[in-house]
C-alpha positions as semicolon CSV with decimal commas, in nm:
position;residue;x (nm);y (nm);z (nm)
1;X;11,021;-0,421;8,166
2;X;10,701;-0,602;8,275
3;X;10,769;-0,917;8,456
4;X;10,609;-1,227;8,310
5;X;10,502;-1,540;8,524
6;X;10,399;-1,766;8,193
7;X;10,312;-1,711;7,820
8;X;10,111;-1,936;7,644
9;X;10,031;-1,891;7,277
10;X;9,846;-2,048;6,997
11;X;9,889;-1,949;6,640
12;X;9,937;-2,033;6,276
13;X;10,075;-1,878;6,020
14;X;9,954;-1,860;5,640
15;X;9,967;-1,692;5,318
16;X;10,396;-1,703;5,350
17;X;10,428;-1,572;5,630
18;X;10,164;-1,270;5,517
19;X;9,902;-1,349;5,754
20;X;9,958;-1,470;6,158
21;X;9,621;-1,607;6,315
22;X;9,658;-1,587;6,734
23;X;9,367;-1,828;6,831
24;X;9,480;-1,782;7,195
25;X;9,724;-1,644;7,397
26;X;9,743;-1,574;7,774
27;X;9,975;-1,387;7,966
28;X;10,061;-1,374;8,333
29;X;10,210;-1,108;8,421
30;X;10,403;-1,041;8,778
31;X;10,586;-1,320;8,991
32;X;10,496;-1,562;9,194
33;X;10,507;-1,376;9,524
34;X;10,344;-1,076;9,360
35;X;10,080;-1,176;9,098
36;X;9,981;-0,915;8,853
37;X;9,721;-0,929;8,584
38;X;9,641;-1,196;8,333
39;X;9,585;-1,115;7,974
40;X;9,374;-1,298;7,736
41;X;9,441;-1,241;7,380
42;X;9,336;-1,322;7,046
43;X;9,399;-1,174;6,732
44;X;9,560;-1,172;6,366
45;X;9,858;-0,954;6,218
46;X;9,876;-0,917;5,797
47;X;10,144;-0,809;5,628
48;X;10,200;-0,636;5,316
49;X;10,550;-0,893;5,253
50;X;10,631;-1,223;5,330
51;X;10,778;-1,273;5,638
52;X;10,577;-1,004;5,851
53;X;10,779;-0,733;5,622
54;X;10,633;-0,405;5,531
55;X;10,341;-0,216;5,623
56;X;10,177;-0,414;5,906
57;X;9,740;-0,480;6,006
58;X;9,681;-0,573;6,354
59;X;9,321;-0,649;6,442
60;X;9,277;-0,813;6,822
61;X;9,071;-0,830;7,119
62;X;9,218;-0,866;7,471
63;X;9,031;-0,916;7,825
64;X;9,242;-0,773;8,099
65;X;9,124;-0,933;8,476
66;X;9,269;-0,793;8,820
67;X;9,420;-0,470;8,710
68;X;9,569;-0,230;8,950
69;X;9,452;0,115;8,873
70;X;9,751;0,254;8,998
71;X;9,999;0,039;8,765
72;X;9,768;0,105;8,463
73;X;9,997;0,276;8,257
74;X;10,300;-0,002;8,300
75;X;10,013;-0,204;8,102
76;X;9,907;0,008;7,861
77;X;10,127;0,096;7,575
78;X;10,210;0,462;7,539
79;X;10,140;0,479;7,166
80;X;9,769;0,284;7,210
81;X;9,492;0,584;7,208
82;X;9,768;0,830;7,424
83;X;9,475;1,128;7,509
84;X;9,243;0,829;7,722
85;X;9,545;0,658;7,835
86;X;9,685;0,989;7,979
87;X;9,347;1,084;8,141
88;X;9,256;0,760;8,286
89;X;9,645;0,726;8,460
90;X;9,629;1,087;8,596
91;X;9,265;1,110;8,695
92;X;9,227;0,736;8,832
93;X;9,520;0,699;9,061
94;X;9,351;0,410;9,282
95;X;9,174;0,106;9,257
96;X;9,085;-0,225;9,031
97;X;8,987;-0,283;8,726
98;X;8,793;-0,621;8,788
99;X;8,764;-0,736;8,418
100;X;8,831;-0,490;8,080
101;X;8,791;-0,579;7,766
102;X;8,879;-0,406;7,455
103;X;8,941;-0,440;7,048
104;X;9,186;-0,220;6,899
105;X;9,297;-0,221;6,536
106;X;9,602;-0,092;6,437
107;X;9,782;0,044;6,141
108;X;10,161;0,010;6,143
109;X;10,394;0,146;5,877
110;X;10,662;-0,064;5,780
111;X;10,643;-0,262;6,091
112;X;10,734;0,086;6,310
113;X;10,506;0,118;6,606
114;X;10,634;0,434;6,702
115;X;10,409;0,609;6,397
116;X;10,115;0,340;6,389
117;X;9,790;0,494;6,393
118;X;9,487;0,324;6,592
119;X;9,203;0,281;6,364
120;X;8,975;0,122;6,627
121;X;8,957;0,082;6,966
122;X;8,661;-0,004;7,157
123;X;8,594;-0,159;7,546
124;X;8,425;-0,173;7,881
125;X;8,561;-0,203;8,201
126;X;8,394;-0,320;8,539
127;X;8,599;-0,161;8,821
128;X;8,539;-0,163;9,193
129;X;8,677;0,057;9,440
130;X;8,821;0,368;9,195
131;X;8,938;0,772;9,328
132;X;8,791;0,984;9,049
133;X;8,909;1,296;9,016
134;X;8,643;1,418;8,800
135;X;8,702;1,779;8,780
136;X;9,027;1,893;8,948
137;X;9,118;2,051;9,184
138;X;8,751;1,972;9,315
139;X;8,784;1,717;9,570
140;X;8,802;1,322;9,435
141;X;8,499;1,049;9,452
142;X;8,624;0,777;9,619
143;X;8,457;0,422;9,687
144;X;8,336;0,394;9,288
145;X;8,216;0,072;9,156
146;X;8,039;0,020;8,824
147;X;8,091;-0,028;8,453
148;X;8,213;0,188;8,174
149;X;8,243;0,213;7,783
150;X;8,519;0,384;7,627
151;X;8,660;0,438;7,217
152;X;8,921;0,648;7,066
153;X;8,728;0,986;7,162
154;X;8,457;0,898;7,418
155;X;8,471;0,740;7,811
156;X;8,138;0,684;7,989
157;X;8,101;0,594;8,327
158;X;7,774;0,401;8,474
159;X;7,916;0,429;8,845
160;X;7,707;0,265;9,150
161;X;7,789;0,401;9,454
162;X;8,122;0,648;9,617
163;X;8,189;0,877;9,880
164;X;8,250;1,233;9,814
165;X;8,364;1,361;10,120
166;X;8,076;1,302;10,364
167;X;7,832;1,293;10,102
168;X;7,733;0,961;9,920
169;X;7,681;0,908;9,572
170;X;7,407;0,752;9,440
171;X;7,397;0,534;9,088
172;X;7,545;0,804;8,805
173;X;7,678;0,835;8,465
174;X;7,961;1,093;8,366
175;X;8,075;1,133;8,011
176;X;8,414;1,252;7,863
177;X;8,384;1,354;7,538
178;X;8,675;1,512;7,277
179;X;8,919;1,248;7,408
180;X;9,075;1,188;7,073
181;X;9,168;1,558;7,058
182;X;9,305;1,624;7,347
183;X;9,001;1,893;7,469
184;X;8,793;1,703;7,710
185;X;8,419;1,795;7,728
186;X;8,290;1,669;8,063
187;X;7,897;1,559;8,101
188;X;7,820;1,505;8,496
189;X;7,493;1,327;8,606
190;X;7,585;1,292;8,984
191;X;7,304;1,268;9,235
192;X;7,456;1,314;9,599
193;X;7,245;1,253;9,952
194;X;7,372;1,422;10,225
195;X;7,391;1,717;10,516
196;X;7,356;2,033;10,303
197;X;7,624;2,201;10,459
198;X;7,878;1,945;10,289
């Protein structure tokens, strides 16, 4: 379980009890001596019965600040675009994300999220400081900082700067493709200054 500092949430509901409008909702997650992300969400659930019974339409958009790379995948739930999530956690052990944003919509039979199928999800991310293990078991870019744009099948990094081993990385853009199906098609624009030996 995530611990949660505060929880503030605005809202109505409509339509009897078909439609639930979140106007604004932050979370803040960790404790007091250790502060962990905070969440800003907005976003509106339909149902197909009153009282949020029956199939289920989730539309929202969240912005994410201060998010350690390495607790990630407490954050992210398992069932939320699982081929990204699992290559992001395993590939991008260390560092922050400083600010991500993304809009997912979401399909939910009969209110069970363990079958609900993501019709959309869309973001960026501006990070600082990430290991990239780009191609394993090559070694890992270190020192990253940039932006990046990601959906359901596609991640693209714009990274500005990094460190692989004594070489230095100038400004670059890598691409993963076929994320949605699981076969990852890598596209590697990574100009490097350095001795030539390294």
């Amino acid at each position: 379980p995530l611990a949660v500092r505060s929880l503030r949430v605005t809202g109505q509901s409509s339509d009897e009890g078909r439609r639930l409008q979140v106007s604004d909702a932050t979370i803040d997650l960790g404790t007091e001596d250790a502060p962990g992300p905070e969440i800003a969400l907005t976003g509106t659930i339909t149902s197909a019965g009153q009282g949020m019974r029956g199939d289920l339409q989730i539309d929202a958009e969240a912005t994410a600040t201060g998010v350690s790379m390495a607790n990630l995948g407490r954050y992210w739930p398992l069932g939320v675009a699982p081929n990204p999530r699992a290559w992001i956690t395993e590939n991008i052990p260390k560092g922050t994300t400083e600010k991500a944003t993304v809009k997912v919509g979401l399909s939910v039979p009969d209110g069970n999220f363990d079958v609900a199928e993501v019709r959309q999800i869309e973001g960026t991310l501006k990070y600082d400081n990430l290991e990239v293990h780009y191609l394993r078991p090559l070694p890992a870019v270190t020192g990253v900082g940039g932006d990046a744009t990601f959906d359901g099948d596609r991640f693209t990094f714009h990274a500005k700067g990094g460190q692989l081993g004594n070489l230095k990385i100038q400004d670059s853009t890598i691409g993963i493709a076929g994320l949605s199906l699981g076969r990852e098609v890598m596209t590697i624009d990574l100009p490097v200054t350095g001795p030539l030996r390294d």
